[in-house]
N, C-alpha and C positions, 0 to 999 in steps of 0.2 A: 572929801570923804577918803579915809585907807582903808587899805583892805591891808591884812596881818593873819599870819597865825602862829599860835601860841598853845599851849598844852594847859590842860585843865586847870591845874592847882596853878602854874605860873597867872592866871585870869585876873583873877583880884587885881593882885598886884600893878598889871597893866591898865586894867579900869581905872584904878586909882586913879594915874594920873593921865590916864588922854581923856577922861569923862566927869565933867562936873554938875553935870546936869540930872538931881537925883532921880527922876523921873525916869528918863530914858535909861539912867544907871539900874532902875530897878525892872526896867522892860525888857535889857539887855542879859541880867541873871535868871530872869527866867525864859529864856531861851537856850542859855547855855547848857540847862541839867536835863531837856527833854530833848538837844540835840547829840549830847555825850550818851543817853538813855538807846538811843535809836539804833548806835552802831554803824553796820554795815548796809542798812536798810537801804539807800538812798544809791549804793553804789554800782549796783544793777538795774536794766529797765525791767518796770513790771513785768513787761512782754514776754520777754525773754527767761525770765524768773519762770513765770506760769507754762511757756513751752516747755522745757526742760522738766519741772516737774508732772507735767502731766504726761510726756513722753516716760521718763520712769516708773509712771505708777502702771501704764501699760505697758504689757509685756505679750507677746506675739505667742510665745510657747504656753502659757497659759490656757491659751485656747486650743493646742491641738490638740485632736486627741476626744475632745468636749462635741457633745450630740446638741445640735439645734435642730429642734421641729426633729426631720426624719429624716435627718443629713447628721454628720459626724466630719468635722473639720478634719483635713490632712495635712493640709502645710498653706502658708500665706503666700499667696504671688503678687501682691499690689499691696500699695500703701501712700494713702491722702494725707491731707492735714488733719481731718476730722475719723474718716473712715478707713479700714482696712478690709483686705480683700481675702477672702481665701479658698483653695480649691475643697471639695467637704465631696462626697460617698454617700449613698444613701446606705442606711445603718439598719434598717427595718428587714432585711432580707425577701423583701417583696418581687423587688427585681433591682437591678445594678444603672445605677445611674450616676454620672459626676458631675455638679455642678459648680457656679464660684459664690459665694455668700460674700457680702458684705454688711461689715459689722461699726456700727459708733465706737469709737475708743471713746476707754478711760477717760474721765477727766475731762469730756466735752457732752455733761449731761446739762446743760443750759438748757431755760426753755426756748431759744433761740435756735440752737443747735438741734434740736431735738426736731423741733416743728420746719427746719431745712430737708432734715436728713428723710424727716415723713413726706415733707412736701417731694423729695428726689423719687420716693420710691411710688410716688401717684402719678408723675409725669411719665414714669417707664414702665408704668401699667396701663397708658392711655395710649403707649405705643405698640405698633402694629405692621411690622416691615421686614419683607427677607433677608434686608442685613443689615437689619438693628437686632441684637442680642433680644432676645425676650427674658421679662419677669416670668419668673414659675410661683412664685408666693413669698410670704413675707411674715414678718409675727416678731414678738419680742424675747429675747433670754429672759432667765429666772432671775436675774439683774434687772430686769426691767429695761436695757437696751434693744432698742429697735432694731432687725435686719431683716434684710430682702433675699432668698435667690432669683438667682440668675443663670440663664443656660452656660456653660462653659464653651468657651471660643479657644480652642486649642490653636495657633501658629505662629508665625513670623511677622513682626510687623511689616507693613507692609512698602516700605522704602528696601528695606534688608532682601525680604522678598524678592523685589525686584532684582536687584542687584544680586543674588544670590544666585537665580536663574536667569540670568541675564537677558532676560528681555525686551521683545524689542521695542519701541517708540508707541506702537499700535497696540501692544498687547497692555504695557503702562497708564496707556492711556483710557485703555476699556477700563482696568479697575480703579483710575481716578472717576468716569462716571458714575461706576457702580458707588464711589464715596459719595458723589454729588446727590446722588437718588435719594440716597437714606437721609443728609442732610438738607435738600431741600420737602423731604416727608416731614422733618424734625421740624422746621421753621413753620409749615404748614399746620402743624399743630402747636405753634407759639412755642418752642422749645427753641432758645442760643444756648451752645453749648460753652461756648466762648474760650476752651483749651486743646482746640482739635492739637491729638500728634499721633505720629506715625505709629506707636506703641496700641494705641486704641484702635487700632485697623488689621488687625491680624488677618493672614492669608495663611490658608493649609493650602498642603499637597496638591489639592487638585483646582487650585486656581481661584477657590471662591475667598470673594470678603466680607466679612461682616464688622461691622461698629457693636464697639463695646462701650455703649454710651451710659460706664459706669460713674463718672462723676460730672452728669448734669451739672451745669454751675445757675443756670435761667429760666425756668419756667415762666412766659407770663401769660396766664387765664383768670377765669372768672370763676373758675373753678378751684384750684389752685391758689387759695392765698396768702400770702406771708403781712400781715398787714404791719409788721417794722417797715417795710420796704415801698410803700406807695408810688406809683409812675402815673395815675389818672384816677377819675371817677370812678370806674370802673373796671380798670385791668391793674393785677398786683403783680409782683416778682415774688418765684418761689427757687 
């Protein structure tokens, strides 16, 4: 077997004489004109192709500005693979509230996608803990995109924190419990979060922490289920 190459119209020519076998010679021209047809297709991964265009169709500034439910986005402070995060004002002039909404991007309306992002926001409505972030409600854009809020966690991650105020071994150590409370509540209610970082543990001024356990990656209940995803007879991943 050789491997060659040669340029279109030079083809013939070549076939002519390394190929006498008309068969294969007629299996081999029509292969030639639907892979000259194709172009550039082949030269990127799918993958990569589809990230890049679905990151450009979503655009972050699009949203500011835009009233969901009885919140009014102000600027974006987080960003997933799937979902975007942003800090939003209630807009209604009822009373002053700032929340963070999280919203599906562009370009990740699957029903895969869709039924994750619902499945994420039933797992953090079934939660219930001093410093887990609570759901405040949830609904879809006039797109038909799903989002949730969420109470806003204003501070410092909490490594920064530390290191910021220098504290000492004892004092570190109490808000590594307070991380373990909220995580071993989460597992108690079948939630792996399975991306803990120090960014999702914000501490303010006065020493408190809470989990912002905005991108659940695990849900598994009986309640809760994704049924792409099967782990038993009875309990699914969401």
């Amino acid at each position: 077997m050789q491997r060659c190459s040669f340029h279109r119209k030079s083809a013939p020519g070549y076939l002519d004489k390394a190929c006498d076998d008309p068969k294969l010679r007629a299996y081999i021209d029509s292969l030639i004109v639907p892979f000259e047809q194709a172009g550039d297709f082949l030269e990127e991964p799918a993958l990569e192709n589809y990230a890049r265009s679905s990151a450009e169709a979503y655009c972050a500034n699009a949203w500011i500005g835009r009233r969901i439910g009885d919140y009014r986005l102000d600027e974006q402070i987080g960003e997933g693979g799937m979902g975007a995060v942003f800090r939003a004002s209630r807009a209604d002039d009822q009373y002053r509230k700032q929340v963070a909404i999280k919203l599906l991007k562009e370009g990740f309306e699957s029903s895969y996608a869709l039924a994750r992002f619902r499945a994420e926001r039933q797992i953090l409505a079934n939660l219930e803990h001093p410093n887990i972030a609570r759901l405040i409600d949830g609904g879809q854009t006039e797109e038909g995109f799903p989002y949730f809020v969420m109470e806003l966690v204003d501070g410092e991650p909490i490594d920064r924190y530390c290191d910021t105020n220098r504290l000492p071994i004892d004092e570190r150590l109490r808000l590594f419990c307070t991380i373990c409370s909220a995580v071993e509540y989460a597992h108690q209610n079948l939630v792996i979060h399975r991306d803990l970082k120090p960014a999702e543990y914000p501490c303010h001024h006065r020493g408190a922490c809470r989990s912002c356990l905005i991108s659940v990656s695990r849900g598994c209940s009986v309640r809760i289920c994704l049924r792409t995803n099967p782990t038993g007879p009875s309990v699914c991943c969401g």
